[in-house]
Each structure stands twice: as structure tokens, then as C-alpha cells.
C-alpha positions, 0 to 999 in steps of 0.5 A, spaced: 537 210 736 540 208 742 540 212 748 543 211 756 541 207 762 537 208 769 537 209 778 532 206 784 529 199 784 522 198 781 518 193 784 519 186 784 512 184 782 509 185 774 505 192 772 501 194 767 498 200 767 494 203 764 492 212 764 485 210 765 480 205 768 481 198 768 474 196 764 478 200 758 483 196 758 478 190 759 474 192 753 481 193 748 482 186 750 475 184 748 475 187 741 482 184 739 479 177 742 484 176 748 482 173 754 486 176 761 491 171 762 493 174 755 499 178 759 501 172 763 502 173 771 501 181 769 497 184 775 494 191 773 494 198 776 491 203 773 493 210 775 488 216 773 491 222 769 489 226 776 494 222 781 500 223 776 498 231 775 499 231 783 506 229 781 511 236 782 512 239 774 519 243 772 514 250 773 513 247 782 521 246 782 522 254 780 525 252 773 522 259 769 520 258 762 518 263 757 511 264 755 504 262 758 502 255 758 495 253 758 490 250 763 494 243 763 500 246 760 500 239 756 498 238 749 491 236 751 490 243 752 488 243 744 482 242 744 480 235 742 487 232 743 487 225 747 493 221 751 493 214 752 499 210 755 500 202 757 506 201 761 509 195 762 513 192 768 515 186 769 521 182 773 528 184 775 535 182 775 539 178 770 536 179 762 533 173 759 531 174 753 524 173 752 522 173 759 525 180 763 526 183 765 520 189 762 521 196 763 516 199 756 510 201 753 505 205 748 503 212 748 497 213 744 494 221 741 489 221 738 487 229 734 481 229 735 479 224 740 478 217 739 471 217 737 473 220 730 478 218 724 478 224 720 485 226 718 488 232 721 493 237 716 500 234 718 507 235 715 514 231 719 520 233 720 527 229 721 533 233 724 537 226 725 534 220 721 537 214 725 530 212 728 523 211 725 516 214 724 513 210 718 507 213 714 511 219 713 511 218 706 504 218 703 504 224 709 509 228 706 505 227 699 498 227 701 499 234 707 495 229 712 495 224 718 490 219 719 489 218 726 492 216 731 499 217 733 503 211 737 510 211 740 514 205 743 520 201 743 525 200 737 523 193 736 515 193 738 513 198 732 511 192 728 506 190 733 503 197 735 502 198 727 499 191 726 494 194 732 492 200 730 490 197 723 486 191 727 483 196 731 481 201 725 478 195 722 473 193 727 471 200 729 469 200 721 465 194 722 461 197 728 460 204 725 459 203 717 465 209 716 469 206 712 475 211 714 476 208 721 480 203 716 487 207 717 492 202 713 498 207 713 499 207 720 503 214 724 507 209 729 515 212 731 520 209 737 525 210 740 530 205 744 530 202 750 535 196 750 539 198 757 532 197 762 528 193 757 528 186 754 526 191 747 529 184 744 523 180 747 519 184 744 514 185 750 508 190 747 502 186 745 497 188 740 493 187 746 497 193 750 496 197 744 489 197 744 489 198 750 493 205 749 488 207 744 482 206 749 484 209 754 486 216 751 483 222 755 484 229 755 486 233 762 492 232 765 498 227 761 501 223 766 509 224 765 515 220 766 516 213 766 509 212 762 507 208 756 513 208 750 517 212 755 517 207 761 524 204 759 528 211 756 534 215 758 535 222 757 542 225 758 543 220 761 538 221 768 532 217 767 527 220 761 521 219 758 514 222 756 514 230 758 508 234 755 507 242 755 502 248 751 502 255 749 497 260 747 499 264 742 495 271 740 495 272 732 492 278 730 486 278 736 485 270 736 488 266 742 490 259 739 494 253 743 500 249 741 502 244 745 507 238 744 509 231 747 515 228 747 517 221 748 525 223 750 531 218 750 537 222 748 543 225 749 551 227 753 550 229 761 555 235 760 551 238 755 544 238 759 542 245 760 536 247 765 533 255 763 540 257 760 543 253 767 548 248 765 545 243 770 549 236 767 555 239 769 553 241 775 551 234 776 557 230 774 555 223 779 549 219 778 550 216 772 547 210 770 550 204 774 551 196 774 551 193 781 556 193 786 559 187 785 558 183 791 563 184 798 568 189 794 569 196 797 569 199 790 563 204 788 558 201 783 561 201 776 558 206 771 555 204 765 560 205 758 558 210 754 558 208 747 550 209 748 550 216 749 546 219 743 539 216 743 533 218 740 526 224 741 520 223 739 516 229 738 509 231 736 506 237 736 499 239 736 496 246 735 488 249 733 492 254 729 489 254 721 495 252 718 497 248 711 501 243 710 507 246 708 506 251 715 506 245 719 512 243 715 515 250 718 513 248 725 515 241 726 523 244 724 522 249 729 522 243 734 529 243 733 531 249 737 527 247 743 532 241 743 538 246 743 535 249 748 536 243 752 543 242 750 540 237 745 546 237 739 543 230 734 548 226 733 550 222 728 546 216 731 540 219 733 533 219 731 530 225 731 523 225 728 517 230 729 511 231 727 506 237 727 498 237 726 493 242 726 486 240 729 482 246 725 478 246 717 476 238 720 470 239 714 475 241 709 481 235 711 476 230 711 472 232 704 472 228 698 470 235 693 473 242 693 472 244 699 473 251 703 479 252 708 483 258 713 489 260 714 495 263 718 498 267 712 505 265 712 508 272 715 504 271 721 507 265 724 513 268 728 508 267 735 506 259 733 515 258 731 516 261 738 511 257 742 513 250 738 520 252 741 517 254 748 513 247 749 519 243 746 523 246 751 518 245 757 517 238 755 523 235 756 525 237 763 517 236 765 519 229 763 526 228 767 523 232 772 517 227 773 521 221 771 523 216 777 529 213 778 529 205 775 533 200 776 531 194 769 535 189 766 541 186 769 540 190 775 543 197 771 540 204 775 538 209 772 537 215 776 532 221 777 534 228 775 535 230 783 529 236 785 533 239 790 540 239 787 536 241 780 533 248 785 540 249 788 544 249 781 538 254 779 539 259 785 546 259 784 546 261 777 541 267 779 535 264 775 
């Protein structure tokens, strides 16, 4: 659950961003009763899902990737799938418990977008269990998720959730569907007590809200957003990272796309399209201030935070039944070999995996009629899951920003141009 630390300074004003539009934002804190002081001396940005796709992606650096993504090369290239975030930033310098300085957020997805609340055939998976995703239980027995899916920091999980059920029950209230009340909520986390006051606990339901309204599809921002904003990933900056395939089974083309919320892993182990780009890159570590005055180079943080936490969601339009989709989150593991992930003992490696198709037979309350892959012919989907894991993770170290979070600490992005050089050097 605990991961590593961060690298240039953040602004020294407050942020709250928010993935959409301002008015957004202004409804979600109308619907759960809450005036614009609600967030202090907060000033609000609010960044479009185009400004961020503008930001280079692996694919721009050169980095080759099996497979072809789909038109965003994000989840939202399944169709119907939303992603919203809220970040928050706010304050610099020594940590105060309570006040700052903030560097977190939530990451909101909704399968089938958020005008719907019909359940989705779902099943999760845990390579390391040092985290949390809760609602997994009546998941595992039921074989659905209602939506949506949130992700945030460790000791914000309760304030997401309580959100999520408040933000059901007034939607209940205005349409008269009774299943907008989702009281077994899908929130997971990750830790990221090294750049943010997590024990401040700085999310709101507010913020929350606002996450799930502000929910779009198109191009996902990436980077130090929403639930990723505080994250460390092999100890370069880390965070939310997204990409899709599309698959051919028998002559019908399907998607599957992933989402990561990345907070994990040692340097030397960090690997680039088969490149062993953490070793090349020995320096840049997170790092404390200089002290004042002394000749010596910025100390490095200790190590004792290296194992950290991923949070993986994927999506796919493939007709796939629970225990399919069972199979599916698994082969996530293998995507984060890929990248030189080992889950250690400390880690919270959790995945989730839902498919959009038989919607009428998901939600249906009678014997109802639905499709599937047959289970001999999954190879291409297993193949995708793994290729858009992959891609995810460096997608996220690859748009993330240098940060620098409480107590000064900096963690630094993964370099683009060392990062072309080390892969042009080993051939690839």
C-alpha cells in the first residue's frame, strides 16, 4: 500500500481541477448541499479532456507497444464507458497535519455512463491484498457491479463511498429508479502519504461528487490527475494511465480497455517495451531539500516505501460471463510483469474487470437470455488485457509531472528524452 516519492515544485496556489466544466463541479456541490466556500481558499481550474490528450503519450516518444489501440487508445474507446477526475492541490512546504500541503483527488468511471445505473457482469482479482477495493464480496457472489467505480487515497475510501451512496440516493429521488441507490459501493486506493497530507484526509464528498459528474468519454487525462495526483511509480512520478485494444474473435471486432491508478515498485526493476530503462536511470530519485547553504546534493528519500499499490480496472464490450471476466482481470498480472512489477509483500494489487454487453440481462429481475464468448476462444481478449495494462503504466509515468508535495520531498518525472535514447540504444 505504500509506494515512493515525487520531483518539480507545484504551484504555490490551491487547485482543484476538475476533468470537465466548472458548472459541473457547481452542480455536484448543489446536489450534495454544499456552498463554494466548501473548499476553503481552493481556486478552480478546470482542464478539458482535449488539453490533456494534447500531452505526449508513450506511442509520441517511440515507445513500440503490441496490438492496435483503439481510437483514444483509452478505456472510454468502449463504448458507453465515462472518466472523471477531481485533483486537488494545495499548499507547500512543511506538512501540518489537517492543513497541507495537498497533493490527491478521485477518479470516477462509470460503465455505462452516468445517466445509467444498471449493473455490469463483473468479477475482481487480487494478486497482493495489502490494499482495498470494497464491495468485492457481494461482487464475487452476485457476478455484477453496480455503478460507478472510484479510486482515491488509502485514508479517503470512506468519504468516496459515503459520496457515491449519497449521490445514488438523490439521483433516486429525481428519477423514481430505485436502483440508482448503490449501497455496495466499488471504491479502491492506493497511498500517497509521501506527497500528500493523506492523514488529513482532504477529499470531500464533495470532491467526490464532482468526480462522478464530471464523467466524459473521449480522451482521459493522464498523469497527476484525480486519485493519481499524489502517486509514485518505481519511484518516478506515477499516477492515472489508460489504453485499449481491439480484438477480432471469430469475425466481430470488440475493445478492451484499462485504467490504472499506478503507486508501485523498485527502480532497477522498471522496464520499457523489454528495455531495462530503471537501471539506466540510476539518478532522479525522490529527493528532501538541500539543506540550506551545505555543498552536498539533495539527499535521497530511504527506501522503506518501495512496494506500493496499482489499482486496475478494465472494460471490455466482449459478451463475457462472470467467471470469463474472472480470467480477465488475472491476466492483468502479466501486463504488470511486463513492466517489471513483482507484487511484493507489501503491495495492494487489486483489479477489476467488467464487460458492458447482455445490459437487458444484467439488470433483469426474470429469466432472461444472454451471449457469450465461449471459453476456448478468449486467447485474444487474455492478449489485449495484457497489452493495455502494459501500456497504461507508462502512459501514466509518461504524462506525469514532476511534483514536489509535503515537506518539500520531489519526485521526478520519468525523463522523455533519456527515456528515447535508452530505447534507441537497446534497438528498440
Amino acid at each position: 500500500m505504500l509506494e515512493d516519492h515525487p520531483a518539480v515544485p507545484p504551484p504555490a496556489s490551491s487547485i482543484v481541477s476538475v476533468s470537465s466544466t466548472i458548472l459541473l463541479f457547481a452542480s455536484a456541490c448543489l446536489l450534495a448541499g454544499a456552498s463554494a466556500d466548501s473548499l476553503g481558499a481552493a481556486s478552480r481550474t478546470s482542464p478539458s479532456q482535449r488539453q490533456s490528450a494534447e500531452k505526449p503519450r508513450a506511442r509520441d516518444l517511440g515507445v513500440p507497444f503490441d496490438g492496435s489501440p483503439g481510437a483514444h487508445n483509452a478505456i472510454t474507446d468502449v463504448a458507453g464507458v465515462t472518466v472523471g477526475h477531481v485533483t486537488i492541490v494545495r499548499g507547500e512546504g512543511e506538512l501540518v497535519i489537517g492543513e497541507g500541503p495537498v497533493r490527491t483527488g478521485v477518479t470516477a468511471i462509470w460503465p455505462r455512463g452516468d445517466a445509467s445505473p444498471d449493473p455490469v457482469f463483473a468479477a475482481w482479482f487480487s494478486l497482493n491484498g495489502d490494499g482495498e477495493m470494497t464491495g468485492t464480496t457481494w461482487m464475487e457472489d452476485r457476478g455484477m457491479l453496480d455503478p460507478p467505480i472510484a479510486i482515491t487515497n488509502t485514508l479517503s475510501v470512506g468519504a468516496v463511498h459515503h459520496a457515491v451512496i449519497r449521490y445514488g440516493m438523490a439521483r433516486s429521488r429525481e428519477t423514481g429508479i430505485g436502483h440508482w441507490l448503490n449501497a455496495l459501493p466499488v471504491v479502491a486506493e492506493t497511498w500517497d502519504g509521501t506527497l500528500n497530507d493523506i492523514r488529513g484526509q482532504h477529499v470531500t464528498e464533495e470532491d467526490a461528487i464532482a468526480a462522478l459528474e464530471s464523467a466524459r468519454g473521449g480522451p482521459v487525462s493522464e498523469g497527476n490527475v484525480g486519485g493519481g495526483t499524489g502517486m509514485i511509480c518505481h519511484r518516478f512520478k506515477g499516477g492515472i494511465g489508460t489504453s485499449s485494444r481491439l480484438v477480432t474473435v471469430d469475425g466481430e471486432e470488440f475493445t478492451v480497455g484499462a485504467l490504472v491508478q499506478c503507486n508501485y515498485g523498485a527502480r532497477d526493476l522498471l522496464r520499457v517495451a523489454g528495455v531495462p530503462v530503471g537501471r539506466e536511470i540510476a539518478d532522479l530519485m525522490p529527493e528532501r531539500p538541500r539543506p540550506e547553504g551545505s555543498p552536498e546534493p539533495a539527499p535521497e528519500l530511504a527506501d522503506e516505501e518501495r512496494e506500493g499499490s496499482i489499482i486496475v480496472v478494465v472494460a471490455t464490450d466482449a459478451p463475457l460471463l462472470p467467471h470469463q471476466l474472472k480470467r480477465v482481470a488475472r491476466r492483468v498480472s502479466l501486463g504488470l510483469a511486463r513492466n517489471g512489477s513483482v507484487s511484493t509483500g507489501g503491495s495492494g494489487d487489486i483489479f477489476v474487470a467488467f464487460t458492458t454487453a447482455n445490459r437487458e440481462a444484467a439488470r433483469a429481475g426474470e429469466t432472461a437470455t444472454l451471449t457469450a464468448l465461449p471459453n476456448n476462444r478468449l486467447d485474444g481478449i487474455f492478449r489485449a488485457t495484457v497489452e493495455a495494462t502494459e501500456e497504461a503504466v507508462i502512459n501514466a509515468l509518461v504524462a506525469a509531472e514532476t511534483m514536489t508535495g509535503a515537506n518539500d520531498v520531489t519526485v521526478h518525472a520519468l525523463p522523455h528524452d533519456r527515456l528515447r535514447e535508452i530505447l534507441r540504444r537497446y534497438g528498440r
